[in-house]
N, C-alpha and C positions, 0 to 999 in steps of 0.2 A: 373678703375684706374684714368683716366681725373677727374672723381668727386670728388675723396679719394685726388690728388693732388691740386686739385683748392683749397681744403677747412683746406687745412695744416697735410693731414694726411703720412706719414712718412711711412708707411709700413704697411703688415698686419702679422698677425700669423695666420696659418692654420691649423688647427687639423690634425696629422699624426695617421693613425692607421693602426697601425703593431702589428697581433697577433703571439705569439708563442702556434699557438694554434694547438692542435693534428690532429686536423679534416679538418682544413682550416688555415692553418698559410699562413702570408704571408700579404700583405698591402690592406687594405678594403676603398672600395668611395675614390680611389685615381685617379681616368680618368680625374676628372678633372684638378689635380693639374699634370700629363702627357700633357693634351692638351695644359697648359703654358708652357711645358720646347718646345711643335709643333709650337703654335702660336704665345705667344709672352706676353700674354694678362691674366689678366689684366698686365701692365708693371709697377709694383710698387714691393721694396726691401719687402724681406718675412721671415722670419723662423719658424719652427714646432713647434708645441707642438706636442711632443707624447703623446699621452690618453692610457697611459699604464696598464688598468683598463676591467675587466671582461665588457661586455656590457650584460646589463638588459633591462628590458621593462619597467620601470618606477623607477626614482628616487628618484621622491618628490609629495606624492600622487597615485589618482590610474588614470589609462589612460582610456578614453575615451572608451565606449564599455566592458571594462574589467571585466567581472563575479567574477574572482578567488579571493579570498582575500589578499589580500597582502597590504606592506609598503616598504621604503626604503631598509629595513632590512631584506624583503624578498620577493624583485623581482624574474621575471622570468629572470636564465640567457639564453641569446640567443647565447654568444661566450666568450668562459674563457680565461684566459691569462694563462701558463705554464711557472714556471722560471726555470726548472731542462733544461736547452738546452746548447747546443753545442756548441763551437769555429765556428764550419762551419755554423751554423744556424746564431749568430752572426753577421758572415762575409754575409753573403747572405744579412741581414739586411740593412749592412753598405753600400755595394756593387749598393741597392738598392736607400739608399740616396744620394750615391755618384754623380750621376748626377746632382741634388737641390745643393749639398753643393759646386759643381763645376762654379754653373750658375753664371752669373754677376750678380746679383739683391739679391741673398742669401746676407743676412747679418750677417758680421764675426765682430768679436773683436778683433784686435790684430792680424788678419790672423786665428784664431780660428770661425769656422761658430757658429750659435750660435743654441742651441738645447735646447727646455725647456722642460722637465717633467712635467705633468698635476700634479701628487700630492704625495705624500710622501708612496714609498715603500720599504721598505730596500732592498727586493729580485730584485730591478733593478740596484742598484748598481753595481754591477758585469758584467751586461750586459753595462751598461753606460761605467764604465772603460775599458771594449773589445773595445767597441764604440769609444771608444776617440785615444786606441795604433792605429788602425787601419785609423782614421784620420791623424792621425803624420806619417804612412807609405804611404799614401795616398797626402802626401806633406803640410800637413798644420801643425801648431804649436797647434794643439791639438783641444778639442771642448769645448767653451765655455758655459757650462752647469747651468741651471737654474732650481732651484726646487722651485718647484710651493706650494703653499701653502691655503688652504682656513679660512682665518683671515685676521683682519681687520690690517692694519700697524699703531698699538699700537702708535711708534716711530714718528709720525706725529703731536702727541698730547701733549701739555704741561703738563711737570707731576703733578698733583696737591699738593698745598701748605702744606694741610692739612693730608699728608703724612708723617711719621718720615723717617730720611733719610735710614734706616735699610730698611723700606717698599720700599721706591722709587728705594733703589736697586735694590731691589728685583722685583719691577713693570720692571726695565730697561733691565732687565736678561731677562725676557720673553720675550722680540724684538729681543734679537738678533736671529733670526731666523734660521742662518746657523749652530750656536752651540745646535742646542735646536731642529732638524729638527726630531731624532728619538729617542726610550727611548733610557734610562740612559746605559743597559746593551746590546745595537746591536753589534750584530760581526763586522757590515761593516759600512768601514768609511766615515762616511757624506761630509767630507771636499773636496770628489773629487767636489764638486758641486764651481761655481764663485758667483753666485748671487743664490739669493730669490725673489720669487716675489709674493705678498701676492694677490693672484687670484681673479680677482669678480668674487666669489660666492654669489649667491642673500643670505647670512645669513640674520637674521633680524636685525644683529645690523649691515649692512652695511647703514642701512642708520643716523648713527651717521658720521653729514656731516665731511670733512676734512676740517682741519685749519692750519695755520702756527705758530708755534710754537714760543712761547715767546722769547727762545734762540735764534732764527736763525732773529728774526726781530731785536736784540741788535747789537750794535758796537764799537769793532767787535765782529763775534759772533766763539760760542763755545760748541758744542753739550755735552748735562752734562753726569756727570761721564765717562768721558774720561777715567778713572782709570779703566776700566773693562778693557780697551784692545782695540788697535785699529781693530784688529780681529775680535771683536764684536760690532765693527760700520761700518760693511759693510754694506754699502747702499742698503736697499733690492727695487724692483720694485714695483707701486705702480698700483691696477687696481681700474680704476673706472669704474661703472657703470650706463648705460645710463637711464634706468628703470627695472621691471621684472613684465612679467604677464601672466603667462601661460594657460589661461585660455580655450585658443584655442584647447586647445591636453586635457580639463581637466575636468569632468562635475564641476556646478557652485561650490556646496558644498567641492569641493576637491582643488579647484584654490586659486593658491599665489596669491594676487594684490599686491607688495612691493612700490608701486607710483604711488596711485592715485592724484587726483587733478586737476588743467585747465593746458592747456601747458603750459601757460609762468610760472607755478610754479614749473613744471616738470622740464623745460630747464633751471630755478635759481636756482635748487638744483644741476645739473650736471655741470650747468658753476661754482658755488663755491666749487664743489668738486675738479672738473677738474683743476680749477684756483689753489689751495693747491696744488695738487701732480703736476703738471708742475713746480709751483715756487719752492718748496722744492727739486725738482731733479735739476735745474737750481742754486737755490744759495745756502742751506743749507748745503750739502755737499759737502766738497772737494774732488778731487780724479782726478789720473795721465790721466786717461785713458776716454776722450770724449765719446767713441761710450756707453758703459755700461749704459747711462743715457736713459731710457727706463719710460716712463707710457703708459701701456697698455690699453684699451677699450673694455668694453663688451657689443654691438659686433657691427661685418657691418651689417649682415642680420641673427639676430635669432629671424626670427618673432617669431616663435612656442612659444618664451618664453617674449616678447615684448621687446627684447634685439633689437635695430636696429639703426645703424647711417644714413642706406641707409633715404633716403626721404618720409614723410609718409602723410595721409592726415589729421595727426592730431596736429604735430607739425611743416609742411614743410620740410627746410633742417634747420630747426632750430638746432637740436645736431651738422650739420658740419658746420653750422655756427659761433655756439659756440667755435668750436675746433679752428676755422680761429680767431676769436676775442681776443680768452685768448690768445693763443699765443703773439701777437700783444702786448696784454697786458704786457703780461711779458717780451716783449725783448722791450716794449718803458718805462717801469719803472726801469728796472735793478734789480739789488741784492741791491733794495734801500728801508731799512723795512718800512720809511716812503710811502710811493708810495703801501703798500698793505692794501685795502679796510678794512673800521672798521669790516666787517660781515665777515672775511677769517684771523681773528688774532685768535688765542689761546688764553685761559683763563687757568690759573690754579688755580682762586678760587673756583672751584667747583671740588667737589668732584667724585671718578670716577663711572659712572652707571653701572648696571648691566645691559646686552640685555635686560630684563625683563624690566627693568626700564625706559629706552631708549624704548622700544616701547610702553611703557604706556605713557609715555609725549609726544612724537609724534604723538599720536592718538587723545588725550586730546587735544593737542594744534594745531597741523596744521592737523589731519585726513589722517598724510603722511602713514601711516602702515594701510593694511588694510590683513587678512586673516578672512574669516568665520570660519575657524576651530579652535577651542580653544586649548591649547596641550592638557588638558584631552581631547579632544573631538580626536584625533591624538592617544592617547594611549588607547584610546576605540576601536577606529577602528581597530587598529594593533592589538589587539586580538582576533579578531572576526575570 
């Protein structure tokens, strides 16, 4: 916690995992986050992610040792998730965070603690809304709930020029995230959710760096097509990401590298990401309510996947010295568009890429993308 607060970091998120599962329901690799409500430690503000999601033995690729053939699409499951359950299962749940949601260092909105969901299932809806009456009985004003999303936040980028305004509508409709989180025809209503927060997931087009957007550097400024709704410019959360490289859990032929290159190229890709989504949650948006203003980090310690802010021998504590700098940065410039760096402004003369695209020019040009696997070579393997 002393390191995470020397270097500007504001809190962490913990993965919760609570299965409703037949065999073994009930909260898994949770002793440690018990030993914090015993010790004290680390002493920094926290809220969950629930990872409300079946657990597999491999994601992305095949794991280390692994004979059996498999892909994403058809891991081994090691623990299912069940959503036919009970008021009283529910309650046991809730029961169970209730201690976390009680603590001084939980972080709430509004007197609402704040709860994120890992990623879009309609079948937890129903458990989240139990979730939330049982907060409100439990003395708080409800739970501020966050669905999590894996994409990139569109809405950060300037729309390009060379769009007719029919399309750029239509480009602008697909950010709004909170209207648009499940199909057209779901029974259950998304809007129990406050926020969105567009997840670092290592996609490959997460490394289409962030920029501040043309709008939000003008004055004064004004986020376009207001006319959709203010409903559908709620501010969604933005994560960045530190690197990814799983290569460690992974043999060589099957391993992501998302960021290769020397450190200092490594650490000016994540300070200009970092520097966007900090200033754009800081000036580009208005909104009543301080605490809501959230960017996330991926992660403090996922070596397994070269996610790590902790200290390393390759970069130092260069990422948390990064995070101590921009900050800095951006509370000694202000919401002042002149005062942001020529390489962290928005263009919209260019046209918009496809992932495909974006990591052909990236590879061509800086070598920042790197996977051995070709996707034929991905949809070879997955049928084998």
């Amino acid at each position: 916690g002393k390191l995470a607060r020397e270097h500007g970091v504001d809190g962490f998120i913990y993965h919760h995992y609570w299965f409703y599962d037949k065999s073994h329901p009930g909260p898994n690799l949770a002793q440690p986050l018990l030993n914090m409500l015993k010790d004290g430690h680390p002493n920094m503000p926290f809220f969950f992610n629930w990872c409300a999601v079946k657990w597999v033995n491999v994601w992305m690729g095949k794991a280390i040792f692994q004979t059996i053939p498999t892909n994403k699409n058809r891991a081994i499951i090691l623990q299912d998730q069940y959503w036919d359950v009970t008021d009283e299962q529910i309650k046991e749940h809730y029961d169970w965070l209730s201690q976390f949601f009680h603590h001084s260092n939980y972080i709430r909105v509004d007197n609402q603690p704040v709860f994120f969901c890992y990623n879009w299932d309609e079948r937890t809806i129903p458990i989240l809304s139990k979730l939330r009456e049982y907060a409100i009985e439990d003395g708080f004003d409800g739970l501020f709930l966050i669905q999590g999303r894996s994409a990139m936040p569109d809405h950060i980028y300037s729309p390009p020029k060379n769009l007719t305004k029919v399309l750029q509508e239509k480009l602008m409709r697909t950010m709004q995230t909170l209207e648009t989180l499940g199909m057209d025809d779901n029974k259950f209503d998304s809007s129990i959710f406050n926020q969105s927060m567009a997840y670092p997931y290592p996609l490959e087009y997460i490394a289409r760096p962030f920029t501040v957007p043309q709008w939000c550097l003008a004055k004064p400024h004004e986020p376009p097509f207001t006319s959709l709704g203010e409903r559908k410019r709620h501010p969604e959360i933005f994560g960045v990401v530190t690197a990814f490289d799983n290569s460690p859990r992974r043999p060589d032929k099957e391993a992501s590298v998302y960021n290769e290159g020397p450190p200092h190229a490594i650490l000016e890709r994540f300070r200009r990401n970092l520097f966007a989504a900090v200033y754009y949650q800081t000036c580009c948006l208005e909104r009543n309510l301080v605490e809501d203003k959230f960017v996330a980090i991926n992660a403090w310690n996922e070596w397994g996947e070269g996610m790590a802010l902790e200290p390393s021998d390759v970069v130092g504590a260069g990422f948390l010295e990064t995070i101590r700098d921009v900050k800095a940065q951006v509370a000694r410039i202000g919401c002042n568009g002149d005062g942001v760096p020529v390489q962290s402004r928005g263009s919209s003369t260019n046209p918009i890429e496809t992932a495909d695209e974006i990591r052909a020019r990236l590879i061509n040009e800086t070598g920042w993308f790197y996977n051995p696997m070709t996707k034929s070579d991905k949809k070879k393997k997955g049928k084998e």
